[in-house]
N, C-alpha and C positions, 0 to 999 in steps of 0.2 A: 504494500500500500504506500504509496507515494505522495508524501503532506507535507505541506509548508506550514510552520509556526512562523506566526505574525504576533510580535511581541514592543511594549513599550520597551525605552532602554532601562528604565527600574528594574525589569523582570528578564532580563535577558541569562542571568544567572541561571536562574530557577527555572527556567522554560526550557533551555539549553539540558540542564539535568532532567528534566520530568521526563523531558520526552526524546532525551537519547541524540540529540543532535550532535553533528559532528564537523557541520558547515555554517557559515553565517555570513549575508549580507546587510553592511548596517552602511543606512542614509542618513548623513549627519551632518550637520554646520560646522565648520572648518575649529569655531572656537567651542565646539564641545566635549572637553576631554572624558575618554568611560575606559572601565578596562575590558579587555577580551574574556571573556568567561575560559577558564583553564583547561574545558574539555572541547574547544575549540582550537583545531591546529591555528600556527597566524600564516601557514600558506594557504587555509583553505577558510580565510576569512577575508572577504571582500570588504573596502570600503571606502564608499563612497561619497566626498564631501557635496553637499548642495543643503540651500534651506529650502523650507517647504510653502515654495510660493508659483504661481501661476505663471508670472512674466518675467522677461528678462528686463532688464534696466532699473530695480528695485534698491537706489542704494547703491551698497556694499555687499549686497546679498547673492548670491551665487544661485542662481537660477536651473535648474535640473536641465543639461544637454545632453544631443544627440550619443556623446561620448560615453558619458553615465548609461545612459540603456545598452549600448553593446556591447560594454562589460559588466553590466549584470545577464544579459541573454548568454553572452559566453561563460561567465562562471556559472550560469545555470545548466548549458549544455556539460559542464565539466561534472556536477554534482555526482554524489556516489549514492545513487536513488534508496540504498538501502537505510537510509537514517534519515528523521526528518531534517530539511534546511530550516533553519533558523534566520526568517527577517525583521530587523526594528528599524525604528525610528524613534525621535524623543518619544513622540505621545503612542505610536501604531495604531495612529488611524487615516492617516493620511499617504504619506511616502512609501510606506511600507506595504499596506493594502495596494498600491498601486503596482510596486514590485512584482509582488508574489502575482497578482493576473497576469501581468507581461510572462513573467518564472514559467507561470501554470499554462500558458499558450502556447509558449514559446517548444515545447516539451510535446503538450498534446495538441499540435496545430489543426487538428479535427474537429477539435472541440467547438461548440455554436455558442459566440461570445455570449450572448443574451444568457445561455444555461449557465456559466460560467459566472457570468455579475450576479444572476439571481442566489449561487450559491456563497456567493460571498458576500452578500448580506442576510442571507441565512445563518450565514458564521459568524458574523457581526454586524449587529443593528447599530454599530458605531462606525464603521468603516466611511471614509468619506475618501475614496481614491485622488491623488494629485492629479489634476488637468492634464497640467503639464508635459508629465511622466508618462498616465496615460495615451493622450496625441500622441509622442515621441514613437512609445513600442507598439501604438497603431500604425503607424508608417514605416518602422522597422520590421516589423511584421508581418507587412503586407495583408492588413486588416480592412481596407476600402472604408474607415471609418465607423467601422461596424462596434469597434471597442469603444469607443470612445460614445457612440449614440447609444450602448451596454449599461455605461457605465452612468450617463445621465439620463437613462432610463431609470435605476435604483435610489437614484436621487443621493443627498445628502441623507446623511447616518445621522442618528440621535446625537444629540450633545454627551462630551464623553470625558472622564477623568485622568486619560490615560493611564489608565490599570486596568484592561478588558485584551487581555492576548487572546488568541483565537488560533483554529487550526483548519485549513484551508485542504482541501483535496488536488490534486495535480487534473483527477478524471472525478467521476462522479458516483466513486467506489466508496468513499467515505468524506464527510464534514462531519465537524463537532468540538 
C-alpha cells in the first residue's frame, strides 16, 4: 500500500515514527530552521525552500517555481514505495497537500484528478492545496488543467491549527 503522510512540521517526529517512514519532502521558508527527524536518511530527505504564497513578486518571499516541482516529481519517482513518504510544511495544509497530489499523480498518472482531490479532502477537511504548486505540477504533468479545476473544485479546507496530519493514498486502495 502506497501512502503519503502529510504532516505539520511540529509533528514530523512522531509521524515519521508512527508510520515507518523513511523519506521526506519538507517545503519551507528559507529562515525556518527544524531538525531532520533521525529515522530519516538526509540523502533521502528533500528540501525545498519556498513560502506558501500564490504569486511571484511578494517581497522577499520566495514564491514556489517550476524548479521546486521537478525535484519533488523526481524524488518522488526515486521513492522506495515500500515505506510511507513523509511530506510537511509549517502548518500541512497548504504546501504540503499540494505536494503529495502532484507525488500521488505523478506515480499513478491514471488516476482521474477529480477522484484524487475528492480523496484528499476526504483525508483532510483542512487541506487547502497551494495554487501555485498546484498550476506548476499541472503543467508538469501534462494535466490540461484538469488538476488545478480538481482542486478548486474541493474548495478551501476548514480553518485549521496546524496539528491535523493526515494520510493520503498514492491509488485509491487506502485513505485515512
Amino acid at each position: 500500500m502506497t501512502r503519503i503522510v502529510v504532516s505539520p512540521l511540529c509533528r514530523i517526529a512522531e509521524m515519521a515514527v508512527r508510520h515507518g517512514a523513511r523519506e521526506m519532502i519538507s517545503l519551507m521558508a528559507k529562515e525556518q530552521a527544524f531538525h531532520r527527524p533521525g529515522v530519516i536518511a538526509a540523502d533521502r530527505h528533500l528540501l525545498l525552500y519556498m513560502n506558501d504564497i500564490a504569486f511571484k513578486g511578494t517581497g522577499n518571499l520566495v514564491a514556489p517555481e517550476e524548479a521546486h516541482v521537478r525535484q519533488l516529481i523526481d524524488f518522488a519517482a526515486a521513492w522506495d514505495q515500500r515505506s510511507p513518504l513523509l511530506i510537511h510544511c509549517w502548518m500541512g495544509v497548504s504546501r504540503s497537500p499540494a505536494a503529495a497530489l502532484i507525488a500521488a499523480l505523478s506515480l499513478a498518472s491514471d488516476q482521474d484528478e477529480m477522484a484524487l482531490a475528492k480523496r484528499l479532502r476526504s483525508a483532510s477537511p483542512y487541506a487547502t492545496p497551494n495554487a501555485r504548486i498546484v498550476e506548476i505540477g499541472d503543467v508538469l504533468l501534462q494535466r490540461k488543467g484538469r488538476l488545478v479545476d480538481a482542486v478548486r473544485a474541493i474548495g478551501r479546507g476548514a480553518d485549521a491549527d496546524g496539528n491535523a496530519p493526515f494520510v493520503l493514498s498514492v491509488t485509491t486502495e487506502f485513505d485515512g
